[in-house]
Steps between C-alpha positions, in 0.01 A plus 500: 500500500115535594492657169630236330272242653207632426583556152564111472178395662327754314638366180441137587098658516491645172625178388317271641189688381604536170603121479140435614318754287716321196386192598106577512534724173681180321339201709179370379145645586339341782190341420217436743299183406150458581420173638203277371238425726521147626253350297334119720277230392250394739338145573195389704476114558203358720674183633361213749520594872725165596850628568698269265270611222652853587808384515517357157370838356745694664775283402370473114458923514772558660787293227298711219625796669123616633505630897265489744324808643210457602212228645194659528215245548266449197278356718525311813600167362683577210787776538686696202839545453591845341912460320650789359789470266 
């Protein structure tokens, strides 16, 4: 009976293994795709230091999709506004 049992599950190996051999022989290759480099456009905008001027650049370069990362000072009165996009 032990005999018999490991025949079956033996059997149920070879099959399995053959299904799956089958199906990579048959299946399609797989492919690995390269991805592109993210390619950004970059924006510098010296704007008035008065915080509703700033807020109407933001808002303006923001709806054309442009985002803010940086705001290093150009000089002390007049700061810049890097936007990536």
């Amino acid at each position: 009976m032990q005999n018999i049992r490991q025949s079956a599950a033996w059997l149920l190996v070879g099959i399995g293994f053959g299904v799956l051999g089958l199906l990579l022989f048959m299946g399609q290759p797989f492919t690995a795709k390269a991805q592109e480099p993210k390619r950004y456009q970059y924006m510098i905008v010296e704007v008035l230091p008065d915080t509703k001027n700033m807020q109407i650049k933001l808002n303006e370069f923001g709806a054309d999709g442009w985002e803010l990362v940086a705001v290093p000072m150009g000089s002390m009165t007049e700061p810049r506004l890097v936007f990536k996009r």
